[in-house]
BALOTOR-226393 format. One record per atom (N, C-alpha, C): y negated, z negated, x; residue in three letters. Coordinates in steps of 0.001 Angstrom, whole numbers, plus 500000, padded with zeros to 6 digits. Each point is the difference from the previous one (the first is absolute). Layout:
<sites>
YZXala/...
</sites>
This chain:
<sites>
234897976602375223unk/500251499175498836unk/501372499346500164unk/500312498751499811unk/501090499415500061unk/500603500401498467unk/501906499324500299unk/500722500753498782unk/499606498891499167unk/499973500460498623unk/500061498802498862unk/501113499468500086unk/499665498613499150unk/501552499752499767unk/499955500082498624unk/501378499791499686unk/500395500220498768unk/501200499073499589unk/500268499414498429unk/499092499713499174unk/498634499427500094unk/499062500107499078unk/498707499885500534unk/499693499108498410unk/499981498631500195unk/499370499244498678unk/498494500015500093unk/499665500396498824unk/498262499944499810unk/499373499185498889unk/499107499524500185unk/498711498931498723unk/499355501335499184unk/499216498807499222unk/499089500796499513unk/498299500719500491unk/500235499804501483unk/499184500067500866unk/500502501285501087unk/499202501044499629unk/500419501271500773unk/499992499748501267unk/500865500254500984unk/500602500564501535unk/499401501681500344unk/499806499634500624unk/499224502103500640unk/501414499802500876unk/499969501483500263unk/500758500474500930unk/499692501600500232unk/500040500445501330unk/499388501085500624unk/501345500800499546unk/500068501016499256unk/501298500333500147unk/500421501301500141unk/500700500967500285unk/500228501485500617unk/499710500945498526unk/499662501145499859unk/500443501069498596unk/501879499964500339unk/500472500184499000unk/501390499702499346unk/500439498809500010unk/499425499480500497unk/500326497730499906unk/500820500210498343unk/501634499263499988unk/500228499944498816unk/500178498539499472unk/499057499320499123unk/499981498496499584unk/501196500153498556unk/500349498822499885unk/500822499694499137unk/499907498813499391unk/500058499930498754unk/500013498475499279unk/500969499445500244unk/500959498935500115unk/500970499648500222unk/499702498541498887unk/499537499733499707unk/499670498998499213unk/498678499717499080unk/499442499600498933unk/498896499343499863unk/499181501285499494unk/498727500093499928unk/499163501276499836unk/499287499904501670unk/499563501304500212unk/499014500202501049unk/499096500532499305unk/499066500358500692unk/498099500553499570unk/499802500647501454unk/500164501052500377unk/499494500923501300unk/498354500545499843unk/499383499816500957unk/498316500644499618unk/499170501018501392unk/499718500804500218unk/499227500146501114unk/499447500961499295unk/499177500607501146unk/498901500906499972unk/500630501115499978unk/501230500193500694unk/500538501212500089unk/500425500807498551unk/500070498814499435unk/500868500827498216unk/498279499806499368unk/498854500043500629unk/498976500082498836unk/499967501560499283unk/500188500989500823unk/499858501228499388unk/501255500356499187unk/501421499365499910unk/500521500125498966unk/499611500138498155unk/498496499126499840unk/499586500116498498unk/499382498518500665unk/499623499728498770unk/498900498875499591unk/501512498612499880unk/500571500609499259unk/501592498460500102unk/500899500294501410unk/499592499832501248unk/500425500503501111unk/500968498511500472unk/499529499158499656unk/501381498577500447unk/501685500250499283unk/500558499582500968unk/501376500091499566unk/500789498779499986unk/500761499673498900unk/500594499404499472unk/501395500286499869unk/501086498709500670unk/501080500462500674unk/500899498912499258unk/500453500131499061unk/501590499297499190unk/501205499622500627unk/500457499016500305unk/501271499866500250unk/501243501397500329unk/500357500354501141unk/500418501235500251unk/499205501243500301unk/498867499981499581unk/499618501247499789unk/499056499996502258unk/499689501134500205unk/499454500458500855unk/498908500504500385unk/499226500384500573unk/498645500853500734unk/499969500538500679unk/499358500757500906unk/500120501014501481unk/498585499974500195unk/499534499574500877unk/498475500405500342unk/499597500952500202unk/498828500788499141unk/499891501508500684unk/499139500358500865unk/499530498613500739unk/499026500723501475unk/500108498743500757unk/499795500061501122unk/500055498877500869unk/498803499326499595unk/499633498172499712unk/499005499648499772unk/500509498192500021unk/499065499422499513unk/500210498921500065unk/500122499703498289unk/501276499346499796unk/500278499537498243unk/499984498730499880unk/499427499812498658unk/500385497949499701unk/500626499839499065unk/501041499066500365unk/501429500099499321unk/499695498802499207unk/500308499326498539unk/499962499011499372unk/501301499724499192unk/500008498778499031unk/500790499744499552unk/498991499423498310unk/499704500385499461unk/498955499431499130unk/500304499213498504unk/501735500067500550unk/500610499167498729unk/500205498549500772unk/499744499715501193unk/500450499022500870unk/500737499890501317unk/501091501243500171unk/501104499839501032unk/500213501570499843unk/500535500242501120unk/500804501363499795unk/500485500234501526unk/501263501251500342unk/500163500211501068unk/500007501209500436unk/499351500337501083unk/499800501426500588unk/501461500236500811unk/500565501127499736unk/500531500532501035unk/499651501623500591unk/499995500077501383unk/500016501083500458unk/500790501029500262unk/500077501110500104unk/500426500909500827unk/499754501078500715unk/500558500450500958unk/499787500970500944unk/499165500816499808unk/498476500594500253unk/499132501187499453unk/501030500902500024unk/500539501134498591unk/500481501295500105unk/501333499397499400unk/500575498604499909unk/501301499720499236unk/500131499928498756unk/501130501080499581unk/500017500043498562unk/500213498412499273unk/499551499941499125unk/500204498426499021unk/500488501031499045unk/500806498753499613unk/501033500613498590unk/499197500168498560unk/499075498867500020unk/499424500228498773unk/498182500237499654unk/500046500509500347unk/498279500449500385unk/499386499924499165unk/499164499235499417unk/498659499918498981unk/498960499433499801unk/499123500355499473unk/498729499242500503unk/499300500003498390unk/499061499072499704unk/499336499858498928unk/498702499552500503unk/499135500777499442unk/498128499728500350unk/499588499192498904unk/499357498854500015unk/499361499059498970unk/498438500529499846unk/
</sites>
């Protein structure tokens, strides 16, 4: 797998990306909308919804689709296993 880059501007048109368990995404701007198969057994509201600042961690290696569904938003990454300062996640 090649490295991402980062900042990462997104539409309202989901991007997949194959990505490792501990992948840590970050809002850096805008809203995101994260979706895969991997968070289906979390519950029946298994998509995550990512606010300005706030964060995610993937919990299995899989393929995720990243959106922006207010219009714009920006992904940033970091290191699988790097602490982020502000960690949170909200399920819609």
């Amino acid at each position: 797998m090649h490295a991402l880059q980062t900042p990462l501007k997104l539409g309202p048109i989901p991007k997949h990306f194959r990505l490792p368990q501990g992948q840590a995404l970050t809002c850096a701007e805008g809203t995101l909308w994260i979706t895969s198969d991997a968070l289906a057994g979390l519950g029946p509201e298994s998509d995550v919804v990512l606010e300005r600042g706030q964060s995610f961690v993937t919990p299995q290696a899989a393929t995720y689709f990243v959106g922006a569904p207010r219009g714009s938003g920006v992904l940033l990454w970091a290191s699988p296993g790097a602490a982020m300062s502000n960690p949170m996640e909200t399920r819609c």
